[in-house]
C-alpha positions in Angstrom: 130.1 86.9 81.1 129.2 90.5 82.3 129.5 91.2 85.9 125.3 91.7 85.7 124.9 88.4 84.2 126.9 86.9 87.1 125.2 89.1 90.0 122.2 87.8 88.8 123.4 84.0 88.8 124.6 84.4 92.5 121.2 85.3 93.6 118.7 82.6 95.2 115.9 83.0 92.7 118.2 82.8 89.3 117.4 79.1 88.9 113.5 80.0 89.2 113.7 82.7 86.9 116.1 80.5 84.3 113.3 77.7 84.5 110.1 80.0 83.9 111.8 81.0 80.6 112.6 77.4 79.4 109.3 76.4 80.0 107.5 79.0 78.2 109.9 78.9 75.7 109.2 75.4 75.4 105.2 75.8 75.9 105.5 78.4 72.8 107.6 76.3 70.3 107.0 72.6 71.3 103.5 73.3 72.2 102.3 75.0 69.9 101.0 77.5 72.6 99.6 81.3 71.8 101.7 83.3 74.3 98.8 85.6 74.9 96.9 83.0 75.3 98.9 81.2 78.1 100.0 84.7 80.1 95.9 85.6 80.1 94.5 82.2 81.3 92.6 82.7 84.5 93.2 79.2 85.4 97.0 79.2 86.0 97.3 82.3 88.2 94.1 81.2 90.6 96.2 78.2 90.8 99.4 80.0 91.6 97.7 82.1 93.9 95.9 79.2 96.2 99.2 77.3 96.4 101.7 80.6 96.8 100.0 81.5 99.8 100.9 77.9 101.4 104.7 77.9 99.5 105.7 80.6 101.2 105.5 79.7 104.8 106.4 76.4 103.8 109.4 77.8 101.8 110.7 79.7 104.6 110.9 76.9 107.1 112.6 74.8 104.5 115.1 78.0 104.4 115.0 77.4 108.2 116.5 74.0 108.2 112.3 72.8 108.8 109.6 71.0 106.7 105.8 71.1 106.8 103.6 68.8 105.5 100.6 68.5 107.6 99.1 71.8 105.7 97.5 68.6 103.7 95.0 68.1 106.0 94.9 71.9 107.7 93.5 73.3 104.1 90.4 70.9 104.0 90.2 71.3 108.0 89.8 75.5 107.3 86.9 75.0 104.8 85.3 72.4 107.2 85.8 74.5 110.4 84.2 77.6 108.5 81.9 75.5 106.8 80.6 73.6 110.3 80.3 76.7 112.5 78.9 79.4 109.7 76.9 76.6 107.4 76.0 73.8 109.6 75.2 75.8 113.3 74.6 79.1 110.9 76.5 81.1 113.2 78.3 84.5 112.0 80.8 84.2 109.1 83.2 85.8 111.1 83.3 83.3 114.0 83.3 80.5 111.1 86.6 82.5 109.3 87.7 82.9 113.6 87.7 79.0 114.4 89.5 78.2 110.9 92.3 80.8 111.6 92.0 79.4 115.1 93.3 75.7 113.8 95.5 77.0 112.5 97.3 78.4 115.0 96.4 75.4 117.4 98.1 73.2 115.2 101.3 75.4 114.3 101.8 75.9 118.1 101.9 71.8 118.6 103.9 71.2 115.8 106.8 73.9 116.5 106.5 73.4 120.4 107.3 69.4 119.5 109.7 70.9 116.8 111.9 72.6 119.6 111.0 70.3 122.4 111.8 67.0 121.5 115.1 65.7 118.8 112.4 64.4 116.3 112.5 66.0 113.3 109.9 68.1 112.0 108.8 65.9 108.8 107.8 63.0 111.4 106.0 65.5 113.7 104.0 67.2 110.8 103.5 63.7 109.2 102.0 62.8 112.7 99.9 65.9 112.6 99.2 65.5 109.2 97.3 61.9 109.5 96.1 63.4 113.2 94.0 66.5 111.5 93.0 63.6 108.6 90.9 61.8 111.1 90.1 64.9 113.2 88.6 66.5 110.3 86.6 63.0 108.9 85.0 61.7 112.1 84.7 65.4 113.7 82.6 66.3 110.5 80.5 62.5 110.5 80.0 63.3 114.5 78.9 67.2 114.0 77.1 67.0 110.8 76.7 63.4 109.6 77.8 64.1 106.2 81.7 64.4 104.5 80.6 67.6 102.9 78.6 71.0 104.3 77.3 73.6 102.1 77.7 77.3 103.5 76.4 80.5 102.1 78.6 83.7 102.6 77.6 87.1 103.3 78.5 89.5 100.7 80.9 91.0 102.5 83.2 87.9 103.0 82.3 87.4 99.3 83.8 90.2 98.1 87.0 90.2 100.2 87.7 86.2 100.3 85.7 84.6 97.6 84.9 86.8 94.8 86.0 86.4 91.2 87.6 89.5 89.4 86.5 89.7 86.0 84.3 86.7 86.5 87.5 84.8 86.1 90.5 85.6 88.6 89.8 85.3 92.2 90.2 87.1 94.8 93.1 85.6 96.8 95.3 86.0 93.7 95.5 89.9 95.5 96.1 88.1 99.0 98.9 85.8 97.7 100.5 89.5 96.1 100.2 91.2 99.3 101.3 88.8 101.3 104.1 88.1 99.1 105.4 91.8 99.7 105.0 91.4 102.6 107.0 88.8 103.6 110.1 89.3 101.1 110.2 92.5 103.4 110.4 91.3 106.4 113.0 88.6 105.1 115.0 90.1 103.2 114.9 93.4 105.0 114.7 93.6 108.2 116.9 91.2 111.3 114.4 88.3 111.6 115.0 87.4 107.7 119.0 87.4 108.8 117.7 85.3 112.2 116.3 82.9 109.5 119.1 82.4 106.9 121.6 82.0 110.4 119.0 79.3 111.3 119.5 77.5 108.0 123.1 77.7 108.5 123.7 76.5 111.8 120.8 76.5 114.0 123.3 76.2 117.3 125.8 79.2 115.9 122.8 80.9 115.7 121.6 80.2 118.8 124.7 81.0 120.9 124.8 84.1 118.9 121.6 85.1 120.6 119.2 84.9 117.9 115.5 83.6 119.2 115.6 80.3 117.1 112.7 78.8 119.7 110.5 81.2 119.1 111.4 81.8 115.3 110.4 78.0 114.8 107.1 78.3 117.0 106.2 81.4 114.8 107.6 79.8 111.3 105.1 77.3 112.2 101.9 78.9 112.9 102.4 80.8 110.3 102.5 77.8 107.7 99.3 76.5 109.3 97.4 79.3 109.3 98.1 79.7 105.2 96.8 76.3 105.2 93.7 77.3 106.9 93.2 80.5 105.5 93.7 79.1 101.8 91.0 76.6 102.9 88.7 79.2 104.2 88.8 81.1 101.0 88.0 78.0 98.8 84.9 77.6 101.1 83.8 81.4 100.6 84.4 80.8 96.8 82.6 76.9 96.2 79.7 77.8 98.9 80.7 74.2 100.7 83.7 72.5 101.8 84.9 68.7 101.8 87.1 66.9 103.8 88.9 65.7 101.5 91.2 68.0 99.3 94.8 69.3 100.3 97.0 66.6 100.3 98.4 67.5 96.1 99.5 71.0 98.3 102.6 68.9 99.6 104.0 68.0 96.6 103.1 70.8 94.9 104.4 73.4 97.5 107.8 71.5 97.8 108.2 71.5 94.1 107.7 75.0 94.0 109.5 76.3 96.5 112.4 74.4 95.4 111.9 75.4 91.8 111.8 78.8 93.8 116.1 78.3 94.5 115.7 77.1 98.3 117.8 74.2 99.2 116.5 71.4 101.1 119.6 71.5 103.4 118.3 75.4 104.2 119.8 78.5 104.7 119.9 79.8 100.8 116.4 80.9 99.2 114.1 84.0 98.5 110.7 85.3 98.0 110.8 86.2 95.1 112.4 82.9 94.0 109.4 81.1 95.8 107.0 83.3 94.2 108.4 82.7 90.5 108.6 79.0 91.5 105.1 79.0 91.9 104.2 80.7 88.9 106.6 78.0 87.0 104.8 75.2 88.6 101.1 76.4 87.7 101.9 77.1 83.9 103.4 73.4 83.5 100.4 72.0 85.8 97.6 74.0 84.1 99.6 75.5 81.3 99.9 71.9 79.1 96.4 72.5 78.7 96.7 75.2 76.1 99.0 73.1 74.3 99.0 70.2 71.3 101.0 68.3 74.2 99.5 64.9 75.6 98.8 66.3 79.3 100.2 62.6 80.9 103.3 64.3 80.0 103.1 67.0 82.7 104.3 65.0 85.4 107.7 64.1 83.3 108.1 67.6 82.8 107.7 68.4 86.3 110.4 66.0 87.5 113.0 67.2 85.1 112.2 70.7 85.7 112.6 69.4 89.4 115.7 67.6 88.9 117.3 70.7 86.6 116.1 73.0 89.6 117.8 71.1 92.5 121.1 70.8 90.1 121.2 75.0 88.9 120.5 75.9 92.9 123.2 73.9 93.9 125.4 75.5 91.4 124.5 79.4 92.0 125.0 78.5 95.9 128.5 77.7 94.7 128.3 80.3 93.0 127.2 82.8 95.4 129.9 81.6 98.3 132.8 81.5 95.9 132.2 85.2 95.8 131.4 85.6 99.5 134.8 84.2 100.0 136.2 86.0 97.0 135.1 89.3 98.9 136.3 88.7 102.1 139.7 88.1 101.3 140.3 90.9 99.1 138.3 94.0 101.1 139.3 94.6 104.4 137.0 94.0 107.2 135.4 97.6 108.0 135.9 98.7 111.8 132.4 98.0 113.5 130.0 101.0 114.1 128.2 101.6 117.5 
């Protein structure tokens, strides 16, 4: 084994990379798939795209030590809140785009605030929030409307930038999901707060007494996977012209799947971007991919759970891996004098 081969194993996002092969490779010769076919279907990426924008947030608390799962409900309560204030009341688009973002952050603040304030972890707290925004969002939208479902029309302007499909077949957010991608994967891999984060996931109270900010890098981590939530939702209502409260909850599963595909480990502290990112793309070609092939599509969920399984075993491994060599190093180079 080359020393390339190996570098490449002791990164996060090997596993994710190692599983997107396989499962073309398998599309292609147990399918029956046209590989042009597959890579050029619209279908896939705008799925991708809708759920990377959640997986990332959500894949970076995991990295954390943290979970998320109330962005179930907070994606149907983005289209509703921009549906409701710019469709229903007909007020601006951008106060309707305003009050989704502004759920968002409401709800990120009161589930890392309970996060850092109380011993409970965060998968009860979202779950709380989770079943809380459920019935927010269905009585709020029976009280204020009288109806489960509100149309909305959107200026062209918040067409073009949220809503809008590309070729009359990609949308739009597939460039927001990019973007935000980048930028993200810089700041985490980067800059100090994507060290704050990893020291999180490794010991949240080493990292604390070391001075890092973890209070207010949980708040943040937070509001930041809300406001995904809401924005994704807030684009779907641009896009569809009408919103529904029900919707959102398949995001869970499916941003958990893909952010562990992605290399993150559930016990934190080990993961990437660009893992995530290829997780997601993974996910959507088995989800919408079996499609396009001569396989029964009731076998997607089997493939799912070993890819799963196969993902949870490989990132375990390349952790292994990866601190073998940490350890490897350490011994055998010196430690350098530190600089001031």
């Amino acid at each position: 084994m080359t020393e390339a081969i190996k570098s490449l194993l002791r990164r996060p996002e090997a596993g994710s990379i190692l599983s997107l092969i396989g499962v073309v490779l398998f599309f292609v010769f147990f399918g029956g798939v046209d590989l042009g076919t597959l890579l050029g279907a619209a279908s896939w990426v705008n799925f991708a795209a809708n759920l990377g924008i959640v997986a990332i947030p959500v894949g970076l608390l995991m990295i954390s030590g943290e979970l998320d799962i109330s962005i179930g409900a907070l994606i149907p309560a983005g289209s509703m809140t921009t549906a409701i204030l710019s469709g229903y009341y007909d007020l601006p688009m951008a106060v309707g785009m305003a009050g989704a973002l502004a759920v968002g952050v409401a709800v990120g603040l009161v589930n890392g605030l309970l996060t850092i304030r109380t011993s409970v972890p965060s998968l009860i707290i979202t779950l709380a929030t989770l079943v809380a925004m459920q019935g927010l969002v269905l009585s709020g939208s029976v009280l204020l409307t009288g109806n489960a479902s509100v149309a909305v029309t959107a200026p062209e302007w918040a067409k073009f930038l949220f809503g809008q499909l590309i070729g009359g077949s990609h949308q739009v957010i597939i460039i927001w999901w990019v973007v935000f991608a980048v930028i993200v994967g810089f700041v985490l891999h980067k800059t100090r707060y994507g060290n704050w984060l990893f020291a999180m996931g490794g010991d949240r109270v080493s990292a604390r007494n070391a001075g890092i900010p973890t209070n207010r890098m949980t708040i943040a981590l937070f509001v930041l996977s809300a406001v995904s939530a809401t924005f994704v939702g807030m684009c779907q209502a641009i896009l569809f012209n009408s919103a529904q409260v029900s919707g959102g909850m398949n995001f869970i599963f499916n941003a958990i799947v893909s952010v562990v595909v992605g290399g993150v480990l559930l016990t934190g502290g080990f993961g990437s971007v660009i893992g995530i990112f290829v997780g997601t793309i993974t996910f959507a070609i088995v989800s919408q991919g079996i499609y396009f092939t001569q396989i029964d599509r009731n076998w997607s969920n089997l493939i799912i759970g070993v890819m799963l399984l196969t993902a949870v075993l490989m990132n375990q491994a390349f952790r292994e891996l990866a601190l073998s060599y940490w350890r490897g190093s350490k011994q055998s180079v010196p430690r350098a004098p530190i600089q001031h």
